[in-house]
C-alpha positions as CSV (number, residue, x, y, z in Angstrom):
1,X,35.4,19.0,-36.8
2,X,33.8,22.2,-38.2
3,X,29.8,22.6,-38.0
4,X,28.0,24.8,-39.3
5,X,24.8,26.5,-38.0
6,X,21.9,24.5,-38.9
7,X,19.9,27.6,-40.4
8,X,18.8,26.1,-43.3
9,X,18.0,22.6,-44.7
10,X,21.1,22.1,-46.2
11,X,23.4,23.0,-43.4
12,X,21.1,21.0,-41.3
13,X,21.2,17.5,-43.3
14,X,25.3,18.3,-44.5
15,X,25.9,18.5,-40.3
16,X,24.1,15.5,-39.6
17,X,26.0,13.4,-42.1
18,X,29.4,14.3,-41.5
19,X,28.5,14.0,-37.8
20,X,26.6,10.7,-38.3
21,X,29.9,9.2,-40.2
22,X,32.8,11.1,-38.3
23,X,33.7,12.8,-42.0
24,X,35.3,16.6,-41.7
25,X,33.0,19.1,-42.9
26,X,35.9,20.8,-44.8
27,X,36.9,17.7,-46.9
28,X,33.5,17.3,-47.5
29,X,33.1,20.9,-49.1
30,X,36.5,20.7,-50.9
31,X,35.9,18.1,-52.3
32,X,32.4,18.7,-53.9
33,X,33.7,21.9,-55.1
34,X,36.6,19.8,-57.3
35,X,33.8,17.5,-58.2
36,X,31.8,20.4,-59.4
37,X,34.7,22.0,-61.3
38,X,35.2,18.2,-62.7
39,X,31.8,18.6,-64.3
40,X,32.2,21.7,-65.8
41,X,35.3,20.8,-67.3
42,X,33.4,17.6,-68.9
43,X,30.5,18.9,-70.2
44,X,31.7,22.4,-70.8
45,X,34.8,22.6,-71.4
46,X,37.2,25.3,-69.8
47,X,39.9,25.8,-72.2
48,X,41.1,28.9,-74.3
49,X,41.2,28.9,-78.2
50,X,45.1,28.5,-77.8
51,X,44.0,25.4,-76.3
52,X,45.5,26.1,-72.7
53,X,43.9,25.6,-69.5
54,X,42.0,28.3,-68.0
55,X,42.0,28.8,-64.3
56,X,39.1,28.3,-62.3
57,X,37.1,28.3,-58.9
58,X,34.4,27.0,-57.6
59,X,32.2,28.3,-54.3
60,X,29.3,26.5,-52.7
61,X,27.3,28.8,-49.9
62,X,27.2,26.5,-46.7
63,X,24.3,27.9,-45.4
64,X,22.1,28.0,-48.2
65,X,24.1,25.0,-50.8
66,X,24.2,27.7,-53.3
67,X,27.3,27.0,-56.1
68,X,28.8,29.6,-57.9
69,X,31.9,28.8,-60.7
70,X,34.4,31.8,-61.5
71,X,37.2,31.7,-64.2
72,X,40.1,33.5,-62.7
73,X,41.3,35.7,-65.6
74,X,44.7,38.1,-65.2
75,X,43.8,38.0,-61.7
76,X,40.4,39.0,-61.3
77,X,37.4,36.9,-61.0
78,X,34.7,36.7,-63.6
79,X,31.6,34.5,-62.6
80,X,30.9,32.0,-64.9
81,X,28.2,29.8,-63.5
82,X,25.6,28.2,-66.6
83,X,22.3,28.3,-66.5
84,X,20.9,25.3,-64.6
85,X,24.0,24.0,-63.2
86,X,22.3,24.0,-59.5
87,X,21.0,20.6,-60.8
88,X,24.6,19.3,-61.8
89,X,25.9,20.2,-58.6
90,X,23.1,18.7,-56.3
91,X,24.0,15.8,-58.1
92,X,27.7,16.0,-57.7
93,X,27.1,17.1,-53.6
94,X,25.2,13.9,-53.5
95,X,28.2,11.9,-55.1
96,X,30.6,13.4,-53.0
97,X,28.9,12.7,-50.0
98,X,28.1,8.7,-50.9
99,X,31.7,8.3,-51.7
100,X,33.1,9.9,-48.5
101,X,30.3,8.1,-46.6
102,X,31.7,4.7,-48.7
103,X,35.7,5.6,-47.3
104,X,34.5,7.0,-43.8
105,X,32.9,3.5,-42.9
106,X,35.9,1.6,-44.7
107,X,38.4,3.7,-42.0
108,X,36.5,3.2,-39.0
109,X,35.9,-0.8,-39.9
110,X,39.8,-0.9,-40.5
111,X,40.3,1.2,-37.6
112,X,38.0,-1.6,-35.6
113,X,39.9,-4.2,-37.0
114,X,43.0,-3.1,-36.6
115,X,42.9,-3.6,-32.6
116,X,41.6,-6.9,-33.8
117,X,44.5,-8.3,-35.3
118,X,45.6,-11.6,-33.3
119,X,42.5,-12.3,-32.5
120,X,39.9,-15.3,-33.7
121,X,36.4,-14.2,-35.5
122,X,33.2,-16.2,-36.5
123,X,32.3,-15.4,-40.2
124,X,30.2,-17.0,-43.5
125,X,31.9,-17.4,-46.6
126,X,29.4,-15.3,-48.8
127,X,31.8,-15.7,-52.4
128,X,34.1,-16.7,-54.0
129,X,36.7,-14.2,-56.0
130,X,39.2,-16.1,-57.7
131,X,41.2,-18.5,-55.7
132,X,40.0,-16.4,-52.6
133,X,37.6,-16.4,-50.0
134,X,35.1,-13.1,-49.2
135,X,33.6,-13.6,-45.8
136,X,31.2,-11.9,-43.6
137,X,32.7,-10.9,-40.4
138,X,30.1,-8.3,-38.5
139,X,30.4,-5.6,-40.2
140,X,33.3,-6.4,-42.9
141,X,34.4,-8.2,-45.7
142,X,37.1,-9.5,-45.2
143,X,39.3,-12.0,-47.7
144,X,41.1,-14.9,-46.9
145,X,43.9,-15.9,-49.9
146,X,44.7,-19.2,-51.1
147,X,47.8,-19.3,-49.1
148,X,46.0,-18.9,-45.9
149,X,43.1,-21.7,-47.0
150,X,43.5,-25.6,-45.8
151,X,44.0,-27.7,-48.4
152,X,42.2,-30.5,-46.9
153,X,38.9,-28.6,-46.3
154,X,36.3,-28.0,-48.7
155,X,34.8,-24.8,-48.5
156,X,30.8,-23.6,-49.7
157,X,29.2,-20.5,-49.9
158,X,27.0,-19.8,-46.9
159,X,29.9,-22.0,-44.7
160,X,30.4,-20.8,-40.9
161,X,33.8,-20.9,-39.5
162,X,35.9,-19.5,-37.2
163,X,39.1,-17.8,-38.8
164,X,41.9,-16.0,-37.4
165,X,42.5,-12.1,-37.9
166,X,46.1,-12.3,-39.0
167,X,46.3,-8.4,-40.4
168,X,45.9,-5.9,-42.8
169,X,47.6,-6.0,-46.1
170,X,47.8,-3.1,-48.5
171,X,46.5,-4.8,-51.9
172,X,45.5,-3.7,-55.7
173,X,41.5,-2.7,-54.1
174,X,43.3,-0.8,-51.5
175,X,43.6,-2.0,-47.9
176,X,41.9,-5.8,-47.0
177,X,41.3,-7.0,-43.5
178,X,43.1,-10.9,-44.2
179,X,42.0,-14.0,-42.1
180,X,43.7,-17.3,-41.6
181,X,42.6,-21.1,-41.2
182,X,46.5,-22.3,-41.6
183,X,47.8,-20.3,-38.8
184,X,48.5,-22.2,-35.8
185,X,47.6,-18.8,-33.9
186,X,44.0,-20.3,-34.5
187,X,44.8,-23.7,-32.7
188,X,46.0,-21.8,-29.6
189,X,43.3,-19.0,-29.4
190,X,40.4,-22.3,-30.0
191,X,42.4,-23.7,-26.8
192,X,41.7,-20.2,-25.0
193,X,38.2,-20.0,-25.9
194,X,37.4,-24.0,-24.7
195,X,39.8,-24.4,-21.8
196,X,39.4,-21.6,-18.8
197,X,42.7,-22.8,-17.3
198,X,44.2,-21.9,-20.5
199,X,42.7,-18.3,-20.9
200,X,43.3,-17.5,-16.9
201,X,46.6,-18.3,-17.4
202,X,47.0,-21.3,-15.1
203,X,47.7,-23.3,-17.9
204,X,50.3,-22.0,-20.9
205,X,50.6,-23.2,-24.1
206,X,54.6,-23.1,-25.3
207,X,54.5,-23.7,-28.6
208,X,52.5,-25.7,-31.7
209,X,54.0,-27.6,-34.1
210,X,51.0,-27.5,-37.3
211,X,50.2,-29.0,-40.2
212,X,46.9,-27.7,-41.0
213,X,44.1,-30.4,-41.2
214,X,46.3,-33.3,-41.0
215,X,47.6,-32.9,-37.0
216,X,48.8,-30.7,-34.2
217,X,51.2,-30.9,-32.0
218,X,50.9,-28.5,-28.7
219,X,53.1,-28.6,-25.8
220,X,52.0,-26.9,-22.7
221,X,52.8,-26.3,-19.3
222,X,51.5,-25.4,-15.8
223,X,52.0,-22.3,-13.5
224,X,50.3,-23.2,-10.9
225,X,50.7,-26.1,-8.4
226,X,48.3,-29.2,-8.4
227,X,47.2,-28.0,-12.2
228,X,47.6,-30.8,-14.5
229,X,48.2,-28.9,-17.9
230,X,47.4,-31.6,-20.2
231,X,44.2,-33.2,-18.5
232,X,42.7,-29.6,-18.4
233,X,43.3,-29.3,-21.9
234,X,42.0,-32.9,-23.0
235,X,38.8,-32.2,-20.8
236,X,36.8,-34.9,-19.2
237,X,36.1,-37.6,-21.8
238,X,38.2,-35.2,-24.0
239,X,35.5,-33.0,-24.4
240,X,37.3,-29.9,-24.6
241,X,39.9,-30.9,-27.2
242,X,36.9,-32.4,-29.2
243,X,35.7,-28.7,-29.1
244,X,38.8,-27.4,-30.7
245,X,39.1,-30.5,-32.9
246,X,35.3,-30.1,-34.4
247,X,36.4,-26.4,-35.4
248,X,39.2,-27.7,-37.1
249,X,37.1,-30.1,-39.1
250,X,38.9,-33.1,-38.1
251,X,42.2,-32.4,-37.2
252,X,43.9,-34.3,-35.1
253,X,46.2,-32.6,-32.1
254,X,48.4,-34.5,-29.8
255,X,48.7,-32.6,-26.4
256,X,51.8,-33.4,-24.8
257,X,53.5,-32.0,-21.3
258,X,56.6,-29.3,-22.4
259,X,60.2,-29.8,-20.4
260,X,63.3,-27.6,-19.8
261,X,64.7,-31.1,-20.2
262,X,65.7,-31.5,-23.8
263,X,66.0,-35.2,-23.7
264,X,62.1,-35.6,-21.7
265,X,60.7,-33.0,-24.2
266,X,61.9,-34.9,-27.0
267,X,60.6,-38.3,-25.8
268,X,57.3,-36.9,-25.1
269,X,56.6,-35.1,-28.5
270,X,57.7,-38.6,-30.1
271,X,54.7,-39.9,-28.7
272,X,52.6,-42.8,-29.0
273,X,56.5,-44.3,-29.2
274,X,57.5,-45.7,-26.1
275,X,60.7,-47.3,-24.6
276,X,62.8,-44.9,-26.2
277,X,66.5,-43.3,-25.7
278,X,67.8,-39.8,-26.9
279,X,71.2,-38.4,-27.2
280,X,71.5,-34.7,-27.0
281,X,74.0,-32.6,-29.1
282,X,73.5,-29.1,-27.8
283,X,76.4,-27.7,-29.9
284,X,75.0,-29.2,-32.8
285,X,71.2,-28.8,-32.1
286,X,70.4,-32.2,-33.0
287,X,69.1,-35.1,-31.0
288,X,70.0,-39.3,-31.7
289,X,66.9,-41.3,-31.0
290,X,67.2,-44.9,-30.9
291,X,63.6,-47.2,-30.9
292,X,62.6,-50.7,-30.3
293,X,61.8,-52.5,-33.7
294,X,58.2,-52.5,-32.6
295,X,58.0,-48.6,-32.2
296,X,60.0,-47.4,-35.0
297,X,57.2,-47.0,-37.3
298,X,55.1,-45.0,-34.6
299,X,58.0,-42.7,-34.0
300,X,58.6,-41.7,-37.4
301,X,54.8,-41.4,-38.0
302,X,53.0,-41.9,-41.4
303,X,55.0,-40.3,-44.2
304,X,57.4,-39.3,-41.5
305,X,54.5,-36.9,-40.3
306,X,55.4,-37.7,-36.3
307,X,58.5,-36.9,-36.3
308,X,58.5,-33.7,-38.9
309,X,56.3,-32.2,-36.1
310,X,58.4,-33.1,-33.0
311,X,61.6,-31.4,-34.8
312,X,59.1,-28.3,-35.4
313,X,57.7,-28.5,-31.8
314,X,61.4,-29.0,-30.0
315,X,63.7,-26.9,-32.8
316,X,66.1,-30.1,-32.6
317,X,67.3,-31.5,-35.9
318,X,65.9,-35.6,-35.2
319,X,67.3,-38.4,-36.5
320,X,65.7,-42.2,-35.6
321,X,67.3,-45.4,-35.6
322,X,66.6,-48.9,-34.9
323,X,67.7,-50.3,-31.4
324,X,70.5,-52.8,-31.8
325,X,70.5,-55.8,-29.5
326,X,73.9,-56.6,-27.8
327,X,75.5,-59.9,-29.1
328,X,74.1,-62.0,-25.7
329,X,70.8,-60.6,-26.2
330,X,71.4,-61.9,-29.7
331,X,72.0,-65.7,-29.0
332,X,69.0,-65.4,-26.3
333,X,66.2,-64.0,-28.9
334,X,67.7,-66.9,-31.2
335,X,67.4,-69.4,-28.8
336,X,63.9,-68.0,-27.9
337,X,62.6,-68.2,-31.8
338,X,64.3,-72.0,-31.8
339,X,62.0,-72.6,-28.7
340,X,58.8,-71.0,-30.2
341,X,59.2,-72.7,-33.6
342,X,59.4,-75.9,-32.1
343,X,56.7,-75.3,-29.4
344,X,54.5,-74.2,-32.7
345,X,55.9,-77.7,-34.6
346,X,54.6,-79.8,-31.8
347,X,51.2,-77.8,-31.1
348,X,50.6,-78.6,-35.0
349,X,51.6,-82.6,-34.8
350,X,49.0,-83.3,-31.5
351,X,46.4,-81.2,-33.9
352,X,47.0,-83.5,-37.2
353,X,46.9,-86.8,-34.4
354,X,43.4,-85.7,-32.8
355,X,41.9,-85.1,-36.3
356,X,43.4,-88.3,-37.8
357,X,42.1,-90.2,-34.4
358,X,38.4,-88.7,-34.9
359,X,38.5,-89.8,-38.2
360,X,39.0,-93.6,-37.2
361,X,36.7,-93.3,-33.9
362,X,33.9,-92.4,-36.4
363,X,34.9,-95.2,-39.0
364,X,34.3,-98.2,-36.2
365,X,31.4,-96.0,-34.4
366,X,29.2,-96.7,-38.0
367,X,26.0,-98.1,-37.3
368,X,25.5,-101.7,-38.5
369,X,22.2,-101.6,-41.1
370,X,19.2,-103.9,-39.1
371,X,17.8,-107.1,-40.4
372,X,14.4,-108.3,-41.8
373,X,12.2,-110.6,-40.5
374,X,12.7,-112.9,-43.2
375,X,16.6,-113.0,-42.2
376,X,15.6,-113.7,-38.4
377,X,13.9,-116.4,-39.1
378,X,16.2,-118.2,-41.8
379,X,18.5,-117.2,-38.7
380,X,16.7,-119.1,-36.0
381,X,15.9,-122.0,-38.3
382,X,19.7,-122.4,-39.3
383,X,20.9,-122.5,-35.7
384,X,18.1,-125.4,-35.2
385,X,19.5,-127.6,-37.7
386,X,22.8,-127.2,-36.3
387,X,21.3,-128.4,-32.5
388,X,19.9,-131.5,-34.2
């Protein structure tokens, strides 16, 4: 970078900007002197009477900020400078230097950011442009685009969240920093953050399956003896995977232990369903699971949510059917349901007997009404006359 010798006022402030802002001096000076030459042109005007465009130059002194225009004329130079144009290009310097300020801090944020990219960031929604998001991250605004926004969350100015940096895109303001809440990057770098195993590298995650608010899927694995992969990821009393769950406003994530085994992988990212078989068709990619009648519904999930996620987790096309029982088993659950319905007939019958024998026992049990004085007596006097 070129300095000059701080003589003079000018050369003094000019170096301590461009030195301040890392801006070359020489881009700095080129490009007030086309500024300048811009002005002239606007409020002057620098055209023959044939209406063609003279040539022109402009010079500023960089010791003392002095500005001289010349029009350059069958080759020789012919100064041209008007009378109190030291005020219009004070002005214009001034310009200059607030725009190349304005692009020198844009490059070094973007050149910040740009060996940020994969990482996660806390930031504040500060406004909304269109269907996107502005947020404050540090030192940038950065945007996050409809597509990269979870449907299922409701977002406010003044919000906190965590986002993921997924890159710079080239876009109609020029260059944007864009961050993420749907990539499932974000899932795995929350895990990092909250779980130590995870960022040591003791614990690796292999791969998320993600649909964002709804529920995760994330299948990790240990490589280190005596580390259990999925119990330092839950936490105790799940406290770390509440962590990552609370960021996620809600979401729901399944942690489930990862297998070279096709067939074990596939049961366990089927999970809650238990008791079930898989068939593996490795030429074919796909995988035959069959279910108990009582666990089909949790294998193929709400909407079919469970499994869509386990064929995203495993790569395996998945296809779920009901268990059939064999023809023996058949006659036995029959036999069984005969058994129960009768056991169910006769439990009913003793229940209808005991009521209808209450009903009787309390009919007898009534308490005879007790007689007057005046019946005594005629009693006692009757039973005389029949002793006589």
């Amino acid at each position: 970078m070129a300095i000059l010798k701080a003589r003079t006022e000018f050369s003094s402030a000019l170096n301590q900007v461009c030195s301040e802002h890392g801006i070359e001096l020489d881009v700095v000076l080129d490009s007030i002197k086309e500024a300048m030459l811009a002005a002239y042109r606007r409020d002057f005007g620098i055209t023959t009477e044939e209406g063609e465009e003279n040539e022109y130059d402009a010079e500023i002194n960089q010791q003392t900020g002095e500005s001289h225009l010349f029009e350059i004329k069958d080759g020789k130079r012919k100064e041209i400078t008007p009378p109190g144009f030291g005020r219009i290009a004070a002005q214009v310097a001034k310009q200059v230097l607030i725009q190349k300020i304005r692009e020198a801090e844009k490059a070094s944020i973007l050149e910040e950011y740009t060996k940020k990219v994969g990482s996660l960031a806390s930031g504040r929604i500060i406004r909304f442009d269109g269907p996107n998001l502005v947020v404050d991250i540090e030192r940038a605004e950065v945007m996050m685009p409809k597509g990269e926004q979870v449907a299922l969350e409701s977002y406010q100015i003044g919000q906190r969240l965590t986002f993921y940096i997924k890159g710079i895109e080239e876009t109609p303001r020029g260059q944007q920093i864009i961050v993420s809440r749907v990539a499932k990057e974000l899932v795995e770098g929350l895990f990092k953050r909250e779980v130590p195993e995870v960022s040591s590298g003791a614990v690796t995650i292999k791969e998320i399956a993600r649909e964002p608010g709804s529920r995760s899927k994330v299948a990790v694995s240990s490589t280190q003896n005596g580390v259990d992969p999925v119990g330092s990821c839950v936490g105790q009393k799940g406290v770390r995977v509440q962590a990552v769950i609370n960021e996620l406003s809600g979401e729901k994530i399944d942690i489930i232990q990862h297998s070279d085994d096709p067939a074990k992988f596939i049961t366990s990212s089927l999970s809650p369903a238990e008791n079930i078989k898989v068939e593996i068709n490795e030429r074919a990619g796909a995988a035959l699971v069959t279910a108990p009648e009582d666990q089909l519904s949790l294998a193929i999930g709400k909407d079919g949510q469970n499994v869509r996620l386990a064929v995203k987790l495993t790569g395996y096309k998945i296809d779920i059917q009901e268990e059939k029982p064999a023809k023996g088993a058949k006659k036995v659950a029959k036999k069984d349901k005969d058994v129960k319905e009768t056991k169910e007939k006769k439990v009913k019958v003793v229940k209808k007997a005991k009521t209808v024998k209450k009903e009787v026992k309390k009919t007898k049990v009534k308490k005879e009404k007790p007689k007057s004085k005046v019946e005594v007596s005629e009693t006692k006097e009757a039973t005389k006359d029949e002793n006589k």
